[in-house]
C-alpha positions as CSV (number, residue, x, y, z in Angstrom):
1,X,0.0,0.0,0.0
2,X,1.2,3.1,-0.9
3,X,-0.8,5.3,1.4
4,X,1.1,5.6,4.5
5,X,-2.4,6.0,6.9
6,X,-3.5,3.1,5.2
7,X,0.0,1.1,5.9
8,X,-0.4,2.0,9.2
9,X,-4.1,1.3,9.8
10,X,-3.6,-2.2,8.3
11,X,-0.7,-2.8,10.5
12,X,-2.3,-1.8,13.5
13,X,-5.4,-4.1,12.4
14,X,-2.5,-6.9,12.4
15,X,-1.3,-6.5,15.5
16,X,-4.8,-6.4,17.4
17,X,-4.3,-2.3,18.3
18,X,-3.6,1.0,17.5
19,X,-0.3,1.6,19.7
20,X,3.1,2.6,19.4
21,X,6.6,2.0,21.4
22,X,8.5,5.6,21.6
23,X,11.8,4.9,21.4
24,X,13.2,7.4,23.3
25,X,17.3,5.7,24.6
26,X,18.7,8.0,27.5
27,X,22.1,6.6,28.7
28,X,21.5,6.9,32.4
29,X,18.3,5.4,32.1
30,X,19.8,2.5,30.0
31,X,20.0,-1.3,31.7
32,X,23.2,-1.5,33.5
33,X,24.5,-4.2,31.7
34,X,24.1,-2.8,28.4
35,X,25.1,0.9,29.8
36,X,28.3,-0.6,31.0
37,X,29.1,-2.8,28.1
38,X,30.1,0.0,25.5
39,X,32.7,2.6,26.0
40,X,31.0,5.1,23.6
41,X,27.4,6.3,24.5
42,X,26.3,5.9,21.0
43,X,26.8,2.4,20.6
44,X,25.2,1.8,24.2
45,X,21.6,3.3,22.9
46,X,22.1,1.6,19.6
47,X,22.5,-1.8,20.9
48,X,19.3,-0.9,23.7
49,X,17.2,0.1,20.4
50,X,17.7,-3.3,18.6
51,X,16.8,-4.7,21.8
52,X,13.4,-2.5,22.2
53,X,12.7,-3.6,18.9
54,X,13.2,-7.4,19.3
55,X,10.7,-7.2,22.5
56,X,8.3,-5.5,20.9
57,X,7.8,-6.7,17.1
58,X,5.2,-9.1,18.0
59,X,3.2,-6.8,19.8
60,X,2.9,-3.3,18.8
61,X,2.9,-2.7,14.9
62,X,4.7,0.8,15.3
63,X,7.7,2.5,17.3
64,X,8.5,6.1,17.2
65,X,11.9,6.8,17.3
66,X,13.3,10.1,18.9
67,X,15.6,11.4,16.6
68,X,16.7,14.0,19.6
69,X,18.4,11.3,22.2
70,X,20.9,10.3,18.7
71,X,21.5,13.7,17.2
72,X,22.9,14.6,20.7
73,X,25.7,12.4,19.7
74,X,26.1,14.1,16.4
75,X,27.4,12.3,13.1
76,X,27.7,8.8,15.1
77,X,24.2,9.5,16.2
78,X,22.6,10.2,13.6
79,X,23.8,7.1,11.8
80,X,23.0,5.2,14.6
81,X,19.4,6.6,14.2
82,X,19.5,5.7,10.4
83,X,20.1,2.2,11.6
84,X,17.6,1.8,14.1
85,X,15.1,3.0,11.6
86,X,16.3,0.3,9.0
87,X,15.9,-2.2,11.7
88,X,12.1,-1.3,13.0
89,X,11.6,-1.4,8.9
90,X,13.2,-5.5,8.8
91,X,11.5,-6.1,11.5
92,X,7.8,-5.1,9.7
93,X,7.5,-2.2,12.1
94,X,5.9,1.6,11.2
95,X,8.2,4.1,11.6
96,X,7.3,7.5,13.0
97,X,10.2,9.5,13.3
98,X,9.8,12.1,15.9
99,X,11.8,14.9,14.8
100,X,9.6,18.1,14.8
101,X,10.9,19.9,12.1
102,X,9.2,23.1,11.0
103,X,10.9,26.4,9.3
104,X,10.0,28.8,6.3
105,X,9.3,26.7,3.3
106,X,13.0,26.6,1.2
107,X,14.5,25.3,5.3
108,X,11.5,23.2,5.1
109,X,12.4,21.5,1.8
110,X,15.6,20.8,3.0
111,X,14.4,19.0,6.3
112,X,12.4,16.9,4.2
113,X,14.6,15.8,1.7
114,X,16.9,14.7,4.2
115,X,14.2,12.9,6.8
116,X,11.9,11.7,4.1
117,X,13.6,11.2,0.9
118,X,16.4,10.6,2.9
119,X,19.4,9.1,0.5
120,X,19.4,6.3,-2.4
121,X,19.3,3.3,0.3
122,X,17.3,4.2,3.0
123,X,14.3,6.4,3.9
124,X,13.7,8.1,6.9
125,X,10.6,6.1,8.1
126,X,6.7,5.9,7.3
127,X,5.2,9.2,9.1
128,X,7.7,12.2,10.4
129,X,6.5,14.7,13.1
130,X,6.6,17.9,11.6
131,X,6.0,21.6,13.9
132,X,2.9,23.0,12.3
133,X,2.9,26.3,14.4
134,X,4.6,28.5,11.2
135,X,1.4,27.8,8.8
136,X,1.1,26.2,6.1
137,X,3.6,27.1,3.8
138,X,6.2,25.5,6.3
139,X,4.7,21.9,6.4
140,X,4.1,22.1,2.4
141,X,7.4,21.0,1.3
142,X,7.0,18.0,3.9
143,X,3.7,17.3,2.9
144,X,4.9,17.2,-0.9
145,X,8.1,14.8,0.1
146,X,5.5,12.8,1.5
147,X,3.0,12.3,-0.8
148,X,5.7,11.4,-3.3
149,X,7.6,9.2,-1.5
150,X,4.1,7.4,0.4
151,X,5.4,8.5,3.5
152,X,3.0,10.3,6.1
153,X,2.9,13.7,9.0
154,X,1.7,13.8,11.9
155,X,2.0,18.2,12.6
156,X,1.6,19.1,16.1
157,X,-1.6,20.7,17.0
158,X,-2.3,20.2,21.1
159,X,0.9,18.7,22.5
160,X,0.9,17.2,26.0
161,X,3.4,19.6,28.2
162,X,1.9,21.8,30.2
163,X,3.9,25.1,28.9
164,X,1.8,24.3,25.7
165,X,-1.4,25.1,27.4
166,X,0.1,28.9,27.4
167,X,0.1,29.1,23.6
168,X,-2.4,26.2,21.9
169,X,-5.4,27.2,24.9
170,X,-5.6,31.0,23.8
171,X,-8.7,32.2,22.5
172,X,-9.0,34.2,19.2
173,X,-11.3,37.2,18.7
174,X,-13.4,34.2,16.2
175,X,-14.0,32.1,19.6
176,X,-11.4,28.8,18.6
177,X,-8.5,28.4,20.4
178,X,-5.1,28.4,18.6
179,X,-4.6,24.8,18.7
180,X,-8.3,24.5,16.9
181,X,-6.8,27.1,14.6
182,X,-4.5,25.2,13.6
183,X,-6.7,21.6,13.6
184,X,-8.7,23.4,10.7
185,X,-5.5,24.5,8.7
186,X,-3.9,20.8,9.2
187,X,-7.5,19.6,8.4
188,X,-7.9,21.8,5.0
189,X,-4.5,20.9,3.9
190,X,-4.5,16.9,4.5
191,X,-7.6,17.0,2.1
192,X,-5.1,16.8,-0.6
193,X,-4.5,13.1,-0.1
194,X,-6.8,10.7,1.9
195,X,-6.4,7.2,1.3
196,X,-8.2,4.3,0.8
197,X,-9.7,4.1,4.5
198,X,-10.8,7.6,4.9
199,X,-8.0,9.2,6.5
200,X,-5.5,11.6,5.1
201,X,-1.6,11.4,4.7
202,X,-0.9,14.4,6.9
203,X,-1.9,13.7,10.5
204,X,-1.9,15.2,14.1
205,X,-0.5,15.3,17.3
206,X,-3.2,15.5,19.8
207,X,-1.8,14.5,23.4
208,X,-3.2,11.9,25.5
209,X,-3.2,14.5,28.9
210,X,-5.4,17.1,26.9
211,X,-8.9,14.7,26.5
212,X,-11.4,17.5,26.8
213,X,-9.8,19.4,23.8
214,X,-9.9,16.0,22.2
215,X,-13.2,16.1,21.5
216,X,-13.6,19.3,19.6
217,X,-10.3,18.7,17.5
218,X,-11.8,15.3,16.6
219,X,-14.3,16.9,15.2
220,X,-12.2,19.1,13.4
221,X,-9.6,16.7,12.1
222,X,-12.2,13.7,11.4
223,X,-9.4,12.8,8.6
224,X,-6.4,13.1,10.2
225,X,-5.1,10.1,11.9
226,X,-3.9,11.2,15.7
227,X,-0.5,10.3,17.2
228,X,-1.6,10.3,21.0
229,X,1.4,11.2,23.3
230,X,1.4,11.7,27.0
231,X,0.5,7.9,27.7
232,X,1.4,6.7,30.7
233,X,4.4,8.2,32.4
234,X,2.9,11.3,31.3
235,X,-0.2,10.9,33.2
236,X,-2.4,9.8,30.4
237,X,-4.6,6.5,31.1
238,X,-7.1,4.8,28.8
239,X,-10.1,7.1,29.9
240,X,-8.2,9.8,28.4
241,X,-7.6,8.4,25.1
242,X,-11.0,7.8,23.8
243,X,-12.4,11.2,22.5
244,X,-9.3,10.7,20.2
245,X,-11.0,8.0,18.0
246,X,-13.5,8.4,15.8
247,X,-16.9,6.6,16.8
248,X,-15.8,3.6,14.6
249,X,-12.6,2.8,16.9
250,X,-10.6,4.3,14.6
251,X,-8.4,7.1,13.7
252,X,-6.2,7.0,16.6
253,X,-2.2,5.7,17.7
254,X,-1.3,5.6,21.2
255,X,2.4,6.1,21.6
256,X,4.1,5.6,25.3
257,X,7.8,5.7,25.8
258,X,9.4,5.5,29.3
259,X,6.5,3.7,30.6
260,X,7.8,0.5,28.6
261,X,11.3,1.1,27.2
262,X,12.6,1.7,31.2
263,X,9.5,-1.3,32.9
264,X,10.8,-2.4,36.2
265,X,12.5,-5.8,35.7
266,X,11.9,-6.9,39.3
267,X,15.5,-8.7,38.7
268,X,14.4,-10.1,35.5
269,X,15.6,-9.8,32.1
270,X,14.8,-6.1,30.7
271,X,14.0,-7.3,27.3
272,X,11.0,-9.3,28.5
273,X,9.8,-6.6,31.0
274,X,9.8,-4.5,27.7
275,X,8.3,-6.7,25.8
276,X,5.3,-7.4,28.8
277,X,5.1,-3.5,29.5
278,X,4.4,-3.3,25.0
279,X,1.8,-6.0,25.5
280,X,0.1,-4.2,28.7
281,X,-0.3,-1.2,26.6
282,X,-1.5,-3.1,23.5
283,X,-4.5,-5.0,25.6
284,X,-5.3,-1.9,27.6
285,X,-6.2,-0.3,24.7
286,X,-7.6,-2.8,23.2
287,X,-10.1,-3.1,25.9
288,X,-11.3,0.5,25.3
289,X,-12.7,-0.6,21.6
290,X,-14.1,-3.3,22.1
């Protein structure tokens, strides 16, 4: 399929829910015995990334990479990243690569070449996280990447950190708040290519700790696919994740990171607490559409 929401619909349908694994490697956080393994940081979060993505493959049918914990690390990182990426692809995986970008238009085209396009043997996953919060004409370029290379956006709208509240809750003189604002410009501009199953190319980030603004930018956005941060170590819980689906049960991918990447072991091996934290997300929601 060449319709990335469709890809990712159909993979979620696969794997029995509409989650995702954020793959988000800190050092410190990292298990001792892979932390201490590896004299270089870099090759310490690599190896912890293969091993997220081994635990979870079964279960989840997408991970989102943060692109953030290996640029830190600079050219070693970010080929590190480009790794990982090919690796959630071999292993059948969606790829949303959280990277945020967002500038005037000509920057724009640039970011996307490079995280979409990406070079003659890779690409830089199946959706990208792009800042919408310049207009339009700076997701364009990303949306045009996208749409020729079947890749798919998910544009920030209503994020889940509390400093967003100052910005994305402020009412206009027309009575929406900015972050509906901006639902209705991502909404007018992902008309340009819905797939298959109803639901558009260019998606939205709508944070899992933000339910009551759910439901009016669900009714917005009833094309866009959401990519639902903020659950659990956020605060976000399965209650607050509903007003983000459509009335079908679809529409919606909840991500959580440090909730199941770091699980308590309880002296176990990490890679099955990972893999038991992944399936714990997977049937709790799960059990909200049935």
């Amino acid at each position: 399929m060449h319709h990335a929401a469709d890809r990712l619909l159909s993979a979620c349908d696969t794997k029995g829910a509409p989650v995702c694994v954020g793959l988000d490697p800190v050092l410190e956080k990292l298990p001792a015995a892979v932390r201490e393994a590896y004299a270089q940081p870099v090759d310490a979060i690599e190896v912890f990334s293969y091993g997220v993505l081994d635990a979870v493959k079964d279960v989840v049918p997408a991970v989102k990479p943060q692109i953030a914990c290996f640029e830190r690390y600079g050219s070693a990182g970010y080929a590190a990243y480009e790794r990982v990426v090919a690796a959630a692809a071999n292993h059948d995986l969606c790829v949303v690569a959280d990277a945020k970008r967002g500038d005037i238009g000509t920057s724009s085209a640039h970011y996307a070449a490079g995280l979409i396009t990406g070079g003659d043997t890779w690409r830089g996953g199946d959706f990208l996280t792009v800042n919408s919060y310049l207009g339009t004409d700076g997701i364009e370029p990303f949306f045009d990447a996208a749409e020729a290379e079947g890749a798919g956006l998910f544009a920030l709208v209503r994020t889940s950190n509390p400093g967003g509240d100052a910005l994305q809750g402020l009412k206009l003189d027309d009575g929406r708040t900015v972050a509906e604002a901006v639902a209705d410009q991502v909404a007018d501009l992902g008309e340009r290519c819905v797939g298959e199953r109803g639901y558009s190319l260019l998606g939205a980030v709508v944070g899992a700790t933000k339910p009551a603004d759910a439901v009016a930018l669900r009714k917005r956005m009833p094309k866009q696919l959401f990519l639902v941060p903020g659950y659990g170590a956020q605060g976000g819980g399965a209650d607050d994740v509903r007003a983000c689906f459509n009335p079908d049960g679809s529409g919606a991918l909840i991500t959580a990171s440090r909730s199941v990447i770091y699980a308590p072991t309880g002296g176990g091996d990490w890679i099955d607490a990972v893999r038991a934290a992944a399936e714990t997300l997977r049937d709790e929601i799960a059990a909200i559409l049935r």
